[in-house]
C-alpha positions as CSV (number, residue, x, y, z in Angstrom):
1,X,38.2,-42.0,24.4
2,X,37.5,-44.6,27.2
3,X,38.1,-47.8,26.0
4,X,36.7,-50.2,28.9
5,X,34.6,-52.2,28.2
6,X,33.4,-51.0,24.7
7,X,33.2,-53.1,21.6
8,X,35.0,-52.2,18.2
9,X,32.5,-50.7,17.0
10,X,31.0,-48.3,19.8
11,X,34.8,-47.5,20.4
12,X,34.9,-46.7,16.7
13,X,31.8,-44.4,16.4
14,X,33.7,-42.4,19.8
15,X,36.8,-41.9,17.5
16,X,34.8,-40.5,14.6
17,X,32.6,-38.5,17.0
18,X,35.9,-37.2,18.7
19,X,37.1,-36.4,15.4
20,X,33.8,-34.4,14.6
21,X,34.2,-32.0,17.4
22,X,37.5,-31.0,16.5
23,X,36.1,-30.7,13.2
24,X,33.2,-28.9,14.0
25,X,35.3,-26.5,16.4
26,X,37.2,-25.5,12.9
27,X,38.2,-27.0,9.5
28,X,41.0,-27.0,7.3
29,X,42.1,-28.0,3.9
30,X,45.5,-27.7,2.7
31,X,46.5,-29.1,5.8
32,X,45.8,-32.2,8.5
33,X,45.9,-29.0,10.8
34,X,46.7,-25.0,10.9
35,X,47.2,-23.1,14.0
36,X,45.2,-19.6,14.9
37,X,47.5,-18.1,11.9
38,X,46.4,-20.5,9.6
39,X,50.2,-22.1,9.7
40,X,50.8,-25.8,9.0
41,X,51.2,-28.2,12.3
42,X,50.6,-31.2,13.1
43,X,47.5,-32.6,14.4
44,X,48.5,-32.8,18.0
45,X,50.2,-29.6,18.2
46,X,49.0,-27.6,21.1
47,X,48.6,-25.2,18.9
48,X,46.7,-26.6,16.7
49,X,43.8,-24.9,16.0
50,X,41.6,-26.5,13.0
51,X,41.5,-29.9,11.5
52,X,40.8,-31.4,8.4
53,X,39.1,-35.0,8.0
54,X,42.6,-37.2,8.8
55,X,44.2,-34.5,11.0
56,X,41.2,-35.0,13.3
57,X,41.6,-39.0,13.4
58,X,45.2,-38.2,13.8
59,X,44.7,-36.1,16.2
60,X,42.3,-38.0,18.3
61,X,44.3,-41.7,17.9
62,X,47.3,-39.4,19.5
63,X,45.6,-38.0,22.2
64,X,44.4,-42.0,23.0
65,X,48.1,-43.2,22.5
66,X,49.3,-40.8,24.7
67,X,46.9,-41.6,27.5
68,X,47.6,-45.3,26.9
69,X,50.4,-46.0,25.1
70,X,48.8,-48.2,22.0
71,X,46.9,-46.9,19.1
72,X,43.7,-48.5,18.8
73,X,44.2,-50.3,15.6
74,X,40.9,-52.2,16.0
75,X,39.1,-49.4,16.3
76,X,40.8,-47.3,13.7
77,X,39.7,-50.2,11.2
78,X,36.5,-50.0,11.9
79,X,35.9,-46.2,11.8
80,X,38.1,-45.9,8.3
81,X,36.0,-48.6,6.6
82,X,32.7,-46.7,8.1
83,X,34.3,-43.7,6.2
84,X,35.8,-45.9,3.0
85,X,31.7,-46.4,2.2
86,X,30.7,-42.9,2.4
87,X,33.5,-41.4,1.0
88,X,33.8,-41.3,-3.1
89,X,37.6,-41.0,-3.1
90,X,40.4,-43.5,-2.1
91,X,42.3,-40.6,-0.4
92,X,40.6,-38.8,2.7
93,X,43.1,-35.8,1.9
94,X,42.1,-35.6,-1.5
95,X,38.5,-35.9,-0.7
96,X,38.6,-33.0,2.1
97,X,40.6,-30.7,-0.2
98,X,38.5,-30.9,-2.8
99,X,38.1,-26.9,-3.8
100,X,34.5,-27.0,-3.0
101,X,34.2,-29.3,-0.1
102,X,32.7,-27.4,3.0
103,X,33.2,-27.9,6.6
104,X,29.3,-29.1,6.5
105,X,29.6,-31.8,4.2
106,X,32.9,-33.0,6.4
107,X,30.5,-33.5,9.7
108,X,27.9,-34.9,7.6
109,X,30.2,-37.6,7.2
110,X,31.8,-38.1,10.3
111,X,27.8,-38.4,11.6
112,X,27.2,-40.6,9.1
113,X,30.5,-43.4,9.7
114,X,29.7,-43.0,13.3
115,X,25.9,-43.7,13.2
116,X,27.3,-46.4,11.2
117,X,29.9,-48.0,13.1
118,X,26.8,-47.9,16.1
119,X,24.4,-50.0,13.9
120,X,26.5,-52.6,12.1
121,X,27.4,-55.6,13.2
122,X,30.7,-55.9,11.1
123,X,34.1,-54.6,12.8
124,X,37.6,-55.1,12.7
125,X,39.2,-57.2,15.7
126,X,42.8,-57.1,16.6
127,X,44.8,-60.4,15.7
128,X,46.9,-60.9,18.6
């Protein structure tokens, strides 16, 4: 995720669109992640193989803390309220693991907060 000179809330719509991909490559429930074997790890395991909703923000905010050495916060905000208004559960886990959720509905979503994030004019700053 380059961060440059983006605002909030184009850097937010590239988190949720990073997080779709990994998604879209595979997804889980059960887990934030599973390997090829469909064993629990974490979402930035190497291994890691498919992600559910959070792993895949997890996932993604590692990768870009990694590579910089900060989590964006601001960002993060913004992308989780995008998803807060779409989402009809106050738990992201609960709501991917629901027994008939579907990989579908999951990037429907994810398209749907980041499409968001792109046309609103209301994001999270940082307060330092």
């Amino acid at each position: 995720m380059e961060r440059g000179d983006e605002s909030g809330m184009g850097a937010a719509a590239r988190l949720l669109r990073e997080a779709r991909a990994l998604v879209a490559e595979a997804w889980c429930s059960g887990s934030e992640a599973r390997d090829s074997a469909g064993t629990q790890v974490t979402p930035w395991d190497e291994r890691a193989a498919s992600w559910s909703l959070l792993g895949a923000i997890v996932a993604v905010l590692e990768r870009e803390a990694s590579r910089g050495g900060e989590l964006p916060m601001a960002e993060l905000a913004t992308a989780l309220y995008a998803l807060a208004e779409l989402v009809d559960s106050d738990s992201l886990v609960e709501w991917n693991d629901r027994p008939r959720q579907t990989q579908a509905n999951v990037l429907a979503v994810l398209d749907r907060a980041a499409a968001e994030c792109e046309q609103t004019d209301t994001f999270f700053l940082p307060l330092n």
